[in-house]
Residue, then its C-alpha position, 0 to 999 in steps of 0.5 A: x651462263x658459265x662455269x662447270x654447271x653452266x651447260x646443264x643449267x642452260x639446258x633445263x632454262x631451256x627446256x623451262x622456256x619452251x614449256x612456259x615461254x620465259x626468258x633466262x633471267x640474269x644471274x646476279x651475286x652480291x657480296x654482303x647483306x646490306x647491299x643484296x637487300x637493295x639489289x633484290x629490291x630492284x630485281x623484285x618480281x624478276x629473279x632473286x640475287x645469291x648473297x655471297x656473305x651472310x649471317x655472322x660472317x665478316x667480309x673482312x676475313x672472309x673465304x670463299x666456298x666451292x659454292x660460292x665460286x660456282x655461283x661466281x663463275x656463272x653470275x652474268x653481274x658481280x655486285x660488290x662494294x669494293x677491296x676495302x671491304x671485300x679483299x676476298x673478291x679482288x682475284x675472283x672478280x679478275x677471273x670472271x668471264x668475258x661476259x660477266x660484268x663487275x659493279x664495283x659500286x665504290x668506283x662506279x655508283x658515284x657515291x659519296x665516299x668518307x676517309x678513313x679516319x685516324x688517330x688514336x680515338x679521333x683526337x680533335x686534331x685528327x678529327x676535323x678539317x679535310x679528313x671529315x670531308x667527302x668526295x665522289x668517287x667515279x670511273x668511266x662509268x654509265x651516263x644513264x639513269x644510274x646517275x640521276x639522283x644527285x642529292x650530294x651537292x658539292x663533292x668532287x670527282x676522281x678516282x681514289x686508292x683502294x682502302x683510302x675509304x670507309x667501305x660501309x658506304x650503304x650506311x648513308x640513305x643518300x648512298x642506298x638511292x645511288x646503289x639502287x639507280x646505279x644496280x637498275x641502270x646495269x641490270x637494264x643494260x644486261x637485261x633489257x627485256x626487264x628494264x621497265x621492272x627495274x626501273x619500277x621497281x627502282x623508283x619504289x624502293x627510292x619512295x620507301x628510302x626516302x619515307x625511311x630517310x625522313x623517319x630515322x632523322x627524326x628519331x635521332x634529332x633528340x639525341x644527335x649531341x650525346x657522346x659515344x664509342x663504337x667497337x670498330x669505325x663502321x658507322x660514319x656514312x651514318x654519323x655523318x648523314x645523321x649528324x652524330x656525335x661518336x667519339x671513338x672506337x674500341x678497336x682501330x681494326x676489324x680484323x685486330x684484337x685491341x691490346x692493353x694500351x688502347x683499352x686503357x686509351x678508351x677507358x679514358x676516352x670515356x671519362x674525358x668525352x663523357x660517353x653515354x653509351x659504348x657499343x659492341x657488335x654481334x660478330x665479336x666478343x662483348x668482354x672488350x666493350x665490359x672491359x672499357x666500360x667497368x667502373x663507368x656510368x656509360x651503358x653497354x648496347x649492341x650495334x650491327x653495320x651488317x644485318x648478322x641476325x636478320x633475314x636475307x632479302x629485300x626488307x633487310x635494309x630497312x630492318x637493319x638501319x631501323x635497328x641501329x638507329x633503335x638502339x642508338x635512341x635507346x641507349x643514348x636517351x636513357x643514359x641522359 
């Protein structure tokens, strides 16, 4: 343990230890809710993660309490997405100790990684050739178990500039799996006197991806074609693992009020393409998603990349990526 409070707290693991015989257990701190759910999956039954961004807040403009920075100083693993997401890490993360370990998941986890897209509201010719595809990213990271659920096929390796990529990488089940083996094979290295419950734990949580891949697949093939509009670009590890349709977006950026001319630019994004369904997120204001939307046929639902309203904790993903795929379902089929 570090930081201020590292001395007292190892005295009381301490003490817990010598009247009950336990280990100290690592401390691990993650970033955003989609990926703590994960990493409290694997550290089931062994420790419970501290989720650094929660409810209503956005990585994107987040600012770090004194809290938070204890937590940080005396975290032995730091799991995080990337700077594109999580800007407000990148010096902390520099300052951690010696023996804290950074899980960069973007660089290290060998997932698929999707450009940013751009271009207005994705016109056709930005939306299509090498911009749609997908490459791995991956640096020196660990040959072990961390790495062995390779569904992904062609992609190739290297490493990538920070903000090149859509951050939203959890969005993709295929992605989850390789969080949730990479996080296993970490917390094993870390921690080896728990590296059978990580590696179980590792292997349920697959299972129940897995099971949860299939069904969402299966709810959205019914209304894979019908057009849409988002209120920011953070979901297209789904559209693109589902085979969605989005058309654009309300604003180009999270953290950017969009202006006139590109209201006006969707308002007849929606007209040209024929969106069922445009859709706002729960950390911003709806009176944009009503302004494109007035005078329309296309419905208005709400989409939540981050689990906003839902419980912290290993059920979060689930949750979460059932929500969105019901309200896509919903909103989009009934607008047929």
């Amino acid at each position: 343990m570090r930081g201020a409070l590292g001395v007292g707290l190892a005295a009381a693991l301490s003490l817990a230890g010598g009247m009950g015989g336990a280990l100290a257990k690592p401390s691990v701190v993650v970033s955003v809710a989609p990926v703590h759910a994960l990493v409290a999956g694997v550290m089931a039954g062994v420790a419970e993660p501290k989720l650094l961004v929660s409810g209503g807040a956005s990585p994107h403009t987040y600012q770090l309490r004194p809290s938070d920075a204890r937590a940080l100083g005396d975290a032995d693993v730091v799991v995080w997405v990337g700077e594109g997401l999580e800007a407000f890490l990148v010096k902390p993360i520099e300052a951690l100790g010696q023996g804290a370990r950074s899980v960069e998941l973007s660089e290290d986890a060998d997932l698929v990684l999707l450009p940013n897209r751009e271009g207005g509201a994705w016109e056709p010719e930005d939306a299509g050739g090498e911009k749609h595809g997908h490459k791995h990213g991956h640096k020196n990271g660990h040959d072990h178990r961390a790495h062995k659920d390779h569904d992904h096929g062609k992609a190739a390796h290297g490493g990538h500039d920070h903000g090149a990529e859509d951050m939203h990488v959890w969005l993709d089940p295929g992605n989850a799996r390789r969080i949730v083996r990479h996080v296993a094979g970490v917390l094993s290295e870390v921690d080896p006197e728990n590296g059978v419950a990580y590696a179980a734990n590792a292997d349920r949580a697959v299972a129940r991806i897995d099971a949860l891949d299939a069904e969402l697949r299966s709810t959205l093939a019914p209304v894979r074609t019908a057009p849409y509009i988002v209120f920011h670009d953070a979901y297209q590890y789904l559209e693109h693992h589902y085979g969605l349709n989005a058309v654009g977006s309300v604003t180009i950026s999270a953290d950017q009020v969009p202006g006139a001319r590109r209201l006006l630019e969707i308002r007849r994004k929606i007209a040209d393409t024929g969106a069922r369904c445009v859709f706002s997120e729960p950390q911003f204001s709806p009176s944009l998603v009503a302004t494109v939307t007035e005078g329309s046929p296309a419905r208005v639902a709400q989409l939540d990349p981050l689990g906003a309203t839902l419980e912290p904790g290993a059920g979060l993903y689930e949750t979460l990526m059932r929500g969105l795929v019901a309200s896509l379902r919903t909103c989009l089929d009934s607008a047929g």
